[in-house]
MIDOZA-764792 format. One record per residue (C-alpha): residue in one letter; x, y, z. Coordinates in steps of 0.5 Angstrom, whole numbers, padded with zeros to 4 digits, always signed. Each point is the difference from the previous one (the first is absolute). Example, Ala and Ser with C-alpha at 12.3 -4.5 7.8 and 13.67 -1.06 7.14 Angstrom:
# residues 2
A+0025-0009+0016
S+0002+0007-0002
END
This chain:
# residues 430
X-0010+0019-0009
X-0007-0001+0002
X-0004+0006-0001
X-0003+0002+0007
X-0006+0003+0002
X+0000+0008+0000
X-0001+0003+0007
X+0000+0006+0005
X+0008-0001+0002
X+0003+0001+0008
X+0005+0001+0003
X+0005-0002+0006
X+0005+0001+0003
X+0005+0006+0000
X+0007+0002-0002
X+0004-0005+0005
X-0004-0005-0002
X-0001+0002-0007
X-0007+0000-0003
X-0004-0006-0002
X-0006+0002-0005
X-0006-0006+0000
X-0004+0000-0006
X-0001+0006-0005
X-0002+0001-0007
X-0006+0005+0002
X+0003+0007+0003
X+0000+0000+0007
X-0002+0004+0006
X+0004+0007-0003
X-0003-0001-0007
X+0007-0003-0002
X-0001-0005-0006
X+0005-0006+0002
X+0001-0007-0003
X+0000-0006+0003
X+0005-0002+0006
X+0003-0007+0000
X-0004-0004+0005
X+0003-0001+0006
X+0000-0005+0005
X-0002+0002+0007
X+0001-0005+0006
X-0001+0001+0008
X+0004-0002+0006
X-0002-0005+0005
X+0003+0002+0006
X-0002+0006+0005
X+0000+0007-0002
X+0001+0002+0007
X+0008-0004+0000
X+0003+0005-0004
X+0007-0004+0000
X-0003-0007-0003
X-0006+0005-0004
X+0006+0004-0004
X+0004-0007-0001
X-0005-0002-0004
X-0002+0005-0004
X+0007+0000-0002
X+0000-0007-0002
X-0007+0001-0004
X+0003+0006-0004
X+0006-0004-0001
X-0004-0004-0003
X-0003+0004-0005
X-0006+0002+0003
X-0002+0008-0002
X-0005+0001+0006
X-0001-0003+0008
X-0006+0000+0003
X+0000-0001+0008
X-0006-0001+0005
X-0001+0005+0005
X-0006-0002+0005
X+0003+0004+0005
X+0003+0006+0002
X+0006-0003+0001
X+0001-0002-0007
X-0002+0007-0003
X+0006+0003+0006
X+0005-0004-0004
X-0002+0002-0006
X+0005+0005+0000
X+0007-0002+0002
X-0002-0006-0005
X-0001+0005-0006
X+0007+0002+0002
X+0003-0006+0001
X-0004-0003-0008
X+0001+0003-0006
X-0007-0004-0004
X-0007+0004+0000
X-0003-0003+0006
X-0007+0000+0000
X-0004+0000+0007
X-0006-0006+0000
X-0005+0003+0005
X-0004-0006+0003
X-0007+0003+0005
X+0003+0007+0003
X-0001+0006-0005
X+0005+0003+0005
X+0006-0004-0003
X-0001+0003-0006
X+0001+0006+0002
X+0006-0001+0005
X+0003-0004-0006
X-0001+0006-0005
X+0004+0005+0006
X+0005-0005+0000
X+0001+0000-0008
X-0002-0006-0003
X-0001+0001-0007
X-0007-0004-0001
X-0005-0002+0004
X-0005-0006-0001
X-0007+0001+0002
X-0005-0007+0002
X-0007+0002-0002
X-0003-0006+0003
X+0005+0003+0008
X+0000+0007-0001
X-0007+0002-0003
X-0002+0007+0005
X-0001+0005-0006
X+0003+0006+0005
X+0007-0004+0001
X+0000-0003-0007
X+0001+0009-0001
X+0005+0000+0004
X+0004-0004-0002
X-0002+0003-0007
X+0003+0007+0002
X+0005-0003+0003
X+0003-0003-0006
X-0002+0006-0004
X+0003+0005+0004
X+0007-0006+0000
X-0001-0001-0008
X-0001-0007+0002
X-0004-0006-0005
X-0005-0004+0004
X-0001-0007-0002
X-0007-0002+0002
X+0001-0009+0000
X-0007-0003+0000
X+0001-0007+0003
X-0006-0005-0001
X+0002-0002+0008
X-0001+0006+0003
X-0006+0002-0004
X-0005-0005+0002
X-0004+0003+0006
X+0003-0003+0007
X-0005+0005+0004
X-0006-0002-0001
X-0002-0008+0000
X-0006-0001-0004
X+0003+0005-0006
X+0007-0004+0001
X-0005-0006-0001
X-0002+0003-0006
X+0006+0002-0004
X+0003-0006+0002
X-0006-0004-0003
X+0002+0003-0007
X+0006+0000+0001
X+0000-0008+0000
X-0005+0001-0005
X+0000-0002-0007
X+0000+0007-0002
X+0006+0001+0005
X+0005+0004-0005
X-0006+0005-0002
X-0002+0001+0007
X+0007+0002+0002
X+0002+0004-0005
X-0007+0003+0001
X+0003+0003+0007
X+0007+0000-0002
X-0003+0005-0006
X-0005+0004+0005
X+0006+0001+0006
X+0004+0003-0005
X-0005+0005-0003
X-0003+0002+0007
X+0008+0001+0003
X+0004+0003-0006
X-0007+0006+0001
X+0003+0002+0005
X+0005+0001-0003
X-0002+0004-0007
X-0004+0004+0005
X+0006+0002+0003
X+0004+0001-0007
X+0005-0005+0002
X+0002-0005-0005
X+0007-0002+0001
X-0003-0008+0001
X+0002-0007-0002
X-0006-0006+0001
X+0001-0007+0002
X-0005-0005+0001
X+0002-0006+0002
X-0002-0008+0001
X+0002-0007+0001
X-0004-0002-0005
X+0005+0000-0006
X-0006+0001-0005
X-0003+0005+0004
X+0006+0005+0000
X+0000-0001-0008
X-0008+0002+0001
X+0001+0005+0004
X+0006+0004-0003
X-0003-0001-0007
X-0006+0004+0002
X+0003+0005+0004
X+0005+0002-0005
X-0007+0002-0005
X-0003+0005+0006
X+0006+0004+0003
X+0007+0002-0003
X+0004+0000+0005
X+0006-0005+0001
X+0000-0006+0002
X+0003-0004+0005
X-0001-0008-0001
X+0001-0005+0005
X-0004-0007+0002
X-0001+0000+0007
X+0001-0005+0006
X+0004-0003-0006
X+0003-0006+0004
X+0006-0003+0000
X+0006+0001-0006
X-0002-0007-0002
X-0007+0001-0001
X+0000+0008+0000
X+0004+0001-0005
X-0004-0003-0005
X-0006+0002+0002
X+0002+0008-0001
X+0004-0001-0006
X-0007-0003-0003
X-0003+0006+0002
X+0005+0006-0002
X+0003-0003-0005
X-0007+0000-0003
X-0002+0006+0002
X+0007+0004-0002
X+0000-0004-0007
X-0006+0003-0002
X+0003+0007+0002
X-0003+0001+0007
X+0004+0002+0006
X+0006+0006+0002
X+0003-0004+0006
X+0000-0006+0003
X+0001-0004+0006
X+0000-0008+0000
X-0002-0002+0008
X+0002-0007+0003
X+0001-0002+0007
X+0007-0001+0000
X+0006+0005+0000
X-0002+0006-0004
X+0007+0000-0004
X-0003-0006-0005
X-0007+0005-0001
X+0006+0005-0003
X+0004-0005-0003
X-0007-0003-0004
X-0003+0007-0001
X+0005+0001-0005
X+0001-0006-0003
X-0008+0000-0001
X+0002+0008-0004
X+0007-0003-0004
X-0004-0006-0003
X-0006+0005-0002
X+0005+0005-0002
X-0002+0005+0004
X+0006+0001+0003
X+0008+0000-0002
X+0003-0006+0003
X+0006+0001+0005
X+0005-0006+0000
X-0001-0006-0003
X-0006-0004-0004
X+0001-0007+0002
X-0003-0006-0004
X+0000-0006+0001
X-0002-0007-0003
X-0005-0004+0005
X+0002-0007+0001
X+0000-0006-0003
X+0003-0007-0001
X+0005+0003-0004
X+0003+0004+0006
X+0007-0002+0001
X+0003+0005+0005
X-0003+0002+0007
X-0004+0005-0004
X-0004+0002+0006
X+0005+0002+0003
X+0004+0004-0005
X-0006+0004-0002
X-0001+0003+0007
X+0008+0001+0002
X+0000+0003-0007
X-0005+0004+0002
X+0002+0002+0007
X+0007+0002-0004
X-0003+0005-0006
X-0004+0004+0006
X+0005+0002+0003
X+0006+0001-0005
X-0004+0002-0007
X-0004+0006-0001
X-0001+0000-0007
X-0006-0003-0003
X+0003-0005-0004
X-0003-0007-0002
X+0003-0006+0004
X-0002-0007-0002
X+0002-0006+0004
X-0002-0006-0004
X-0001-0007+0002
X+0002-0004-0006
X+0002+0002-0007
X-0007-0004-0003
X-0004+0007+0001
X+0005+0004+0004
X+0002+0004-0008
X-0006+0001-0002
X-0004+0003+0007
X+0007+0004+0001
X+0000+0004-0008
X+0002+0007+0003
X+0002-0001+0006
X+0007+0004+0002
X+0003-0005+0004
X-0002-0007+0000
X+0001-0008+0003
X-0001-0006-0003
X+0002-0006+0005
X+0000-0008-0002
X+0003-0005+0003
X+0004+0004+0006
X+0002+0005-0004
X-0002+0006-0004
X+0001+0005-0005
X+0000+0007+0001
X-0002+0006-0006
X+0000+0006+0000
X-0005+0004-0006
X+0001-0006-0003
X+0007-0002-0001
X+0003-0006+0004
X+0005+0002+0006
X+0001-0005+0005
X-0001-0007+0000
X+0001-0003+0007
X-0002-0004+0007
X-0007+0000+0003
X+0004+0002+0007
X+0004+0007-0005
X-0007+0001-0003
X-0002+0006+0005
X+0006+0004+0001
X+0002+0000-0007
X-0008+0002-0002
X+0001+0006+0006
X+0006+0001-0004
X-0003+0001-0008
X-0005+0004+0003
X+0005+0005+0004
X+0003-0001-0006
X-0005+0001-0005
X-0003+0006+0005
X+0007+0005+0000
X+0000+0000-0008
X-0007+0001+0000
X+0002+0006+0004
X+0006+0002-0003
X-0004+0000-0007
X+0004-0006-0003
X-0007-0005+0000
X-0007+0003+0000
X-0006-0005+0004
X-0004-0004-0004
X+0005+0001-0007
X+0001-0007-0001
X+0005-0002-0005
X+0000-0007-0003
X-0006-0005+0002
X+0002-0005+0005
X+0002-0006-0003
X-0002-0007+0004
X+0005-0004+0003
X+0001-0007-0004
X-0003-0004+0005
X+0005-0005-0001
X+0005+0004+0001
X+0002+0006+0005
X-0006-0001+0005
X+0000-0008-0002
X-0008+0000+0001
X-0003-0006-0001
X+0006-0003-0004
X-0002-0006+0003
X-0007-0001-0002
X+0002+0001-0007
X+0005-0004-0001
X-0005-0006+0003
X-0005+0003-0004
X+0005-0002-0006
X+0002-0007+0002
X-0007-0002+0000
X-0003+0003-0006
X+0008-0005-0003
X-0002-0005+0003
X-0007+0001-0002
X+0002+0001-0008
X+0004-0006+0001
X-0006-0005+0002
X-0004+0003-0006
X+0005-0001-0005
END
């Protein structure tokens, strides 16, 4: 396990919707010593609040997913008078996102939402920011404070947009911006040590992949709350995703970051899906269901490997809940080697495959059988780990490649021709 920076723990939700700890390490706002919670993965909905049917749908569906805690946006009173049936209706902290109007904070928190994320780039008035400070005190509610690096570039005033915007391009355009970032935070987060409120997480996000590393690097050595890391304005999942997990993967090997949310402009289901595979590949999470792994393509390919690798992957989401290793292999050349300590594996060579399970050889079949009978070894394999009869990762003899003239019958033909050649010509030296 990676080690984590130690921070100044919050809490969401209540006993309906269980409570979820972001970050700890350090005592929190009561005193408390505590220790570092997992990081958990956030994700907000894409429809209107004010629809509650639809809204309520789809936090169902992200929780489902995995997501411990959904932001939804609020930027009218419509969406904050929703609020409270779709409380009822969900069983996830819900955080309220206020966009311009302190109001919605307020009317969020009479509705009971379990945190408020505040703009200082949109919501900058000191007296409605201590509002919404004794509002959320009173409620015992944390307040993430999000600096955005498009909502704090000034808008108002032309020449000193010109100005900001100017350095932004500049060569000195990281330096600038953290500069900003770092001094809205300080001025904002003033407020609230004044009041004696510290229930608080921080985010400063950007596009720039680079930036964000920049900016939560130098963060996390001025303030000890926890961290909410995210790429902002990520793109589509094609380009986003790796966009974001350049920078957080970054940022959270190095011990930075409480919680996260991975952001694409497609439907949020894939920010939660990615968001946990981005913490089970960095250890930061136990996995639930299936690691699958999966050779890439070569000339050697003798199966419509393709297609194998995402039926099977559809399959193992839906019926495999332990974290067991699943290898689906193309051929048997590299296939043993790159599946050593796989639970259940595939090796597949010349229409068919072979299937082993922790190492020992259990079917030797057609390409067409190939998914039902792995689906079948997994749920297989899965029961016995459950009743105590195999244990993951226990494999019990090391997997033996198939002989490739024989079973799979890969490249047979090639080196029967290979022999023909090198006897024709020993025969023309001799």
């Amino acid at each position: 396990m990676l080690s984590r920076r130690p921070t100044k723990p919050i809490y969401l939700g209540n006993e309906k919707t269980g409570i979820v700890q972001v970050g700890g390490g350090l005592p929190d706002s009561q005193g408390r010593e505590t220790t570092p919670a997992p990081v958990s993965v956030q994700t907000m909905t894409a429809g209107y609040t004010h629809d509650i049917d639809k809204c309520v749908a789809e936090i169902h569906k992200l929780h489902s997913a995995g997501a411990d805690v959904v932001r939804v946006a609020v930027p009218e009173k419509k969406d904050t008078a929703a609020l409270p049936e779709i409380l009822n209706q969900t069983n996830v902290p819900i955080v309220a996102d206020v966009h311009f109007h302190f109001k919605r904070a307020l009317e969020a928190v009479e509705a009971g939402v379990h945190k408020i994320r505040l703009n200082p780039g949109n919501i900058n008035d000191r007296d409605q920011v201590i509002d919404v400070i004794n509002a959320c005190k009173d409620a015992q509610l944390p307040i993430r404070v999000g600096v955005n690096e498009g909502s704090i570039i000034e808008r108002r005033d032309k020449q000193a947009r010109a100005k900001e915007l100017g350095a932004f391009f500049s060569e000195q355009k990281h330096g600038y911006m953290l500069a900003i970032m770092i001094a809205k935070l300080e001025e904002y987060l003033d407020i609230f040590y004044e009041q004696d409120f510290h229930d608080v997480a921080i985010s400063a996000k950007s596009m720039d992949a680079t930036m964000v590393i920049d900016a939560y690097t130098e963060i996390s050595k001025r303030f000890d709350h926890p961290l909410h890391l995210g790429v902002t304005h990520a793109g589509p999942k094609e380009t986003g995703c790796i966009r974001s997990v350049v920078a957080l993967g970054s940022l959270m090997a190095n011990g930075i970051g409480d919680t996260v949310r991975i952001s694409y402009a497609n439907d949020p289901i894939y920010e939660v899906e990615d968001g946990l595979e981005l913490l089970y590949s960095l250890g930061l999470r136990e996995r639930i269901g299936a690691e699958l792994i999966a050779c890439p393509t070569c000339g050697r390919i003798q199966v419509d490997l393709f297609t194998l690798v995402q039926d099977v992957r559809a399959k193992l989401a839906s019926e495999i809940q332990e974290p067991m290793k699943v290898a689906v292999m193309g051929c048997v050349v590299n296939g043993p080697g790159e599946a050593e300590g796989a639970d259940v594996a595939v090796f597949a060579g010349n229409k068919r495959g072979i299937i082993y399970v922790q190492g020992e050889k259990v079917a030797n079949i057609p390409e067409e059988d190939i998914l039902d009978r792995l689906l079948a070894e997994c749920k297989d394999f899965q029961a016995k780990v459950r009743s105590g009869e195999a244990k993951l990762g226990d494999k019990k003899v090391d997997i033996v490649p198939p002989d490739p003239e024989g079973e799979l019958g890969s490249g047979w033909e090639k080196m029967a021709a290979e022999r023909i050649k090198g006897a024709e010509l020993t025969v023309g030296e001799s």
